[in-house]
C-alpha positions in Angstrom: 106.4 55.8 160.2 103.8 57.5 161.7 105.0 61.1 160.8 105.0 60.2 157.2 101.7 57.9 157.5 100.1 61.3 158.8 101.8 63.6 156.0 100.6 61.1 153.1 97.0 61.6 154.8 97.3 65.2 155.1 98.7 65.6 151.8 96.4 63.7 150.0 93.2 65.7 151.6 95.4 69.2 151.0 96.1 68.4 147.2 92.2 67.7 146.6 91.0 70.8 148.4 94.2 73.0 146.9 92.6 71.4 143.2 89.3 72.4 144.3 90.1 75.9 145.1 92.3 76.1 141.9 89.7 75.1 139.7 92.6 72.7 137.7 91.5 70.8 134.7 94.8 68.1 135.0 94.6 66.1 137.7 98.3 65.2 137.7 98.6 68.5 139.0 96.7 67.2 142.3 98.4 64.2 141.6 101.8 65.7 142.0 100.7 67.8 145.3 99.5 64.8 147.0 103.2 63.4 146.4 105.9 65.7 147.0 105.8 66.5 151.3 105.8 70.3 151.8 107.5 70.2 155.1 110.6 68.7 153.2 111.1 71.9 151.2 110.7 74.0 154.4 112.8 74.9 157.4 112.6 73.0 160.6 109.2 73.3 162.3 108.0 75.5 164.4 106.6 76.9 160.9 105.3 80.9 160.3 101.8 80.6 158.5 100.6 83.2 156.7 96.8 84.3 155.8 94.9 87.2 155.0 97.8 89.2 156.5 97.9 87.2 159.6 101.0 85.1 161.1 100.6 82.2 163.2 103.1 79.8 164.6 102.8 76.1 164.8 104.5 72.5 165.1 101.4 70.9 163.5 102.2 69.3 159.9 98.6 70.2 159.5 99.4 74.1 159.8 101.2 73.5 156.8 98.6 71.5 154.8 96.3 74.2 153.7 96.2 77.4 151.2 98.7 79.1 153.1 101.9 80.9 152.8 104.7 79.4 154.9 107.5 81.9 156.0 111.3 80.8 154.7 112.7 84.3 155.7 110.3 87.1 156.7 113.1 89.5 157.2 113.7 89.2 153.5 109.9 89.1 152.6 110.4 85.4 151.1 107.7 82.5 151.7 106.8 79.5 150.2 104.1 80.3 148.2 100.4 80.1 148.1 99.3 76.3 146.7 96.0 76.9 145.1 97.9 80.0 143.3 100.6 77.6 141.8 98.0 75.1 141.1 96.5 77.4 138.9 99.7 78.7 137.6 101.0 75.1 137.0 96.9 74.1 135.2 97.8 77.7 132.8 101.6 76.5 131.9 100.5 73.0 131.3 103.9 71.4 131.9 103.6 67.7 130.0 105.8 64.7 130.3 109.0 65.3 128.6 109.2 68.4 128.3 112.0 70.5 129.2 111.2 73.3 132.5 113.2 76.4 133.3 112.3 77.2 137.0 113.2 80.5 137.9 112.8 82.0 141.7 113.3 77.9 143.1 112.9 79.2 146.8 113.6 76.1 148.7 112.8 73.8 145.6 109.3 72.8 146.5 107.2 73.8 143.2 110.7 72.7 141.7 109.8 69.2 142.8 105.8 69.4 141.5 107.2 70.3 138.0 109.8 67.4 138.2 106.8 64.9 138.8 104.6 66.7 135.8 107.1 66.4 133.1 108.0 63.0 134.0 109.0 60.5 132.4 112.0 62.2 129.9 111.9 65.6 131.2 114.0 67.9 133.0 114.0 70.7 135.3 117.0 73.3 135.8 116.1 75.3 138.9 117.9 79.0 139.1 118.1 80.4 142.7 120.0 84.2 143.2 119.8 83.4 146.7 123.1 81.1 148.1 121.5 79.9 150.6 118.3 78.9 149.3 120.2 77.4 146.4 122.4 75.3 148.8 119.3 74.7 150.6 117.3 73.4 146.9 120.1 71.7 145.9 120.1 69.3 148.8 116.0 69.2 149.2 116.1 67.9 145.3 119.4 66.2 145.4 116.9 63.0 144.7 115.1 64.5 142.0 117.4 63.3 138.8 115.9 65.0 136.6 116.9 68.3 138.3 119.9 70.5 138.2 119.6 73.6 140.7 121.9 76.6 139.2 122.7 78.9 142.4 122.7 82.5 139.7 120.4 84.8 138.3 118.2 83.8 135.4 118.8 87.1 134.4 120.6 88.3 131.2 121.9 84.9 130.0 121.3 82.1 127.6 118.6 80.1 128.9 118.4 76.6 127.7 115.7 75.5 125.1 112.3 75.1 127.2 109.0 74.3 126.5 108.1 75.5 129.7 109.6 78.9 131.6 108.0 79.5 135.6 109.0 82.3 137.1 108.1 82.8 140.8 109.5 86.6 141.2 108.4 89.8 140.4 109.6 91.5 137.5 108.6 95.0 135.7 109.5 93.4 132.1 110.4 89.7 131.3 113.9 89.3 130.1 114.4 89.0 126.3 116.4 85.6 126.8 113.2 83.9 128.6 111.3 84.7 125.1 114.4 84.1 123.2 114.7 80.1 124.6 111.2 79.3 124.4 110.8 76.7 121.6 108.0 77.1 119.4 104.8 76.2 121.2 106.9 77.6 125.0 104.9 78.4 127.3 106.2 81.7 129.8 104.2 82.1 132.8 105.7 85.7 134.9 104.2 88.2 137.1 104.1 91.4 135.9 104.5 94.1 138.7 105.0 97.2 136.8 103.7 99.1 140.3 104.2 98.7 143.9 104.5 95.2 143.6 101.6 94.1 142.1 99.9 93.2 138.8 98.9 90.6 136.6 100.3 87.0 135.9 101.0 87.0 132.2 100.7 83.7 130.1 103.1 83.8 127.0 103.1 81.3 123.8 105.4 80.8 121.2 103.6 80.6 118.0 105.2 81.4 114.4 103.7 84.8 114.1 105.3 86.0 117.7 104.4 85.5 121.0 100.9 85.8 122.8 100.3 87.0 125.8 97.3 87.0 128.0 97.1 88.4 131.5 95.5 86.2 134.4 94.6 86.7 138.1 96.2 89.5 139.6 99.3 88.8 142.0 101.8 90.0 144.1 105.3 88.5 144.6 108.2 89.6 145.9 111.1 91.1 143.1 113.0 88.8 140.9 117.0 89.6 142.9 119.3 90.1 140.4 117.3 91.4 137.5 118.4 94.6 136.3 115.8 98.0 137.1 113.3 98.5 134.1 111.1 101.6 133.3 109.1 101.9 130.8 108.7 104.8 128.1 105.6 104.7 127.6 103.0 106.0 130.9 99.9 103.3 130.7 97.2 102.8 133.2 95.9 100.3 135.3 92.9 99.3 132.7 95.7 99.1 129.6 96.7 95.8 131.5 93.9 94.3 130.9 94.2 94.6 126.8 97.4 92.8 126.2 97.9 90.8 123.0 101.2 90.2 122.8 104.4 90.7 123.7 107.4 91.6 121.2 111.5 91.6 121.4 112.1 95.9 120.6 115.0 93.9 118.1 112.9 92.6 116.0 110.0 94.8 115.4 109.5 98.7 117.1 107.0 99.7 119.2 104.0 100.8 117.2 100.7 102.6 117.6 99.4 99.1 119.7 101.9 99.7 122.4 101.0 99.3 126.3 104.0 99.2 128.0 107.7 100.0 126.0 110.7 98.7 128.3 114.3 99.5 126.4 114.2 95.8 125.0 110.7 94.1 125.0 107.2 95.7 124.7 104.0 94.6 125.2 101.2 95.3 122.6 97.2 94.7 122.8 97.8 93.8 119.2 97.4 90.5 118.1 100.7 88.3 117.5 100.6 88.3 113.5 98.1 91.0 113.1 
């Protein structure tokens, strides 16, 4: 009683200061951080924190409560994300009650959980993890989320279901044209984009009628999306042609024109307007 009477404190302290440093306009976003316990989506303590490079070990739920990275596998590069970065991620996408979430990249299942609590009450959540292990691992850490279903495969070239919302926590050079493909009109597609070394911008894709928009946000860095198939683009772009994308187009249904930024063999993006 007394472990979880300290976590609900420390939670509810971490989710205001995680909002603050987010700048969030929904505050069912700190809402839903102050709910879900991060140390239930983690291994067993002692925890590896990471910040600003640096690795610390501790015991204390409170290392865990703050806008740091917690270590799942190091070996393999994978942590448990930054919270203030998701927070803003999460304020971008906008996930509303209802509304139907493809998660892919679940880790361990904790951001997983956070979307389960935003798009309640009617929505759903199907959770894609490459990894086994971390997908045995989800599965049970959300087996009392009911409106999740954890799918231990790639998100990767297959028929996604319908979703209003797609949140992808790996790194990929191009998005897949099946993420576009299932978003419903109004979707909203939230990726990074690492088209070098591992780093570059989160891009925010919308479904409209006249195509999809795409802005690009902060820049991250994630590790690579496992089991998405190698990408290189035809087109050489620099650094500062990130910063002017428009849109994003499926190469099926229109070819890359004068606008182009980046041309992958299937989807390209353009710092053309969707519609112009």
């Amino acid at each position: 009683m007394q472990v979880t009477a300290r976590s609900d404190e420390l939670r509810s302290v971490y989710a205001r200061a995680v909002a603050q440093t987010a700048g969030i306009r929904d505050p069912r976003i700190e809402q839903a951080f102050a709910a879900v316990p991060r140390e239930d989506f983690l291994l067993p303590p002692p925890w590896t924190t990471i910040s600003a490079g640096v690795a610390i070990q501790t015991h204390d739920l409170a290392g865990i409560y703050d806008n740091v990275l917690v270590a799942i596998d190091r070996r393999r590069g994978i942590n448990n994300g930054e919270p203030a970065l998701h927070a803003a991620w999460l304020d971008a996408v906008g996930p509303q009650p209802g509304e139907a979430v493809v998660h892919v990249g679940a880790g361990l299942g904790y951001y997983t959980a956070i979307l389960a609590r935003l798009v309640e009450p009617g929505g759903h959540v199907d959770a894609f993890e490459y990894e086994a292990d971390l997908a045995a691992t989800a599965a049970r850490n959300l087996s009392g989320c009911v409106n999740v279903a954890v799918h231990a495969e790639s998100a990767f070239g297959r028929p996604l279901p319908g979703a209003d919302v797609i949140y992808v926590n790996a790194g990929v050079a191009a998005p897949d044209p099946e993420w576009l493909k299932a978003l419903k009109p109004d979707g909203r597609l939230i990726f990074p984009w690492q088209p070098h070394d591992g780093w570059g911008p989160a891009v925010l894709v919308r479904r409209r009628a006249e195509g999809f928009r795409a802005t690009p946000l902060m820049t991250v860095g994630f590790i690579s999306c496992s089991g998405a198939a190698a990408e290189e683009t035809t087109h050489p772009f620099a650094e500062a042609d990130l910063a002017a994308m428009r849109s994003i187009w499926l190469t099926e249904s229109r070819p890359p024109d004068q606008s182009a930024i980046a041309v992958y063999d299937r989807v390209w993006f353009s710092s053309g307007e969707a519609g112009a």
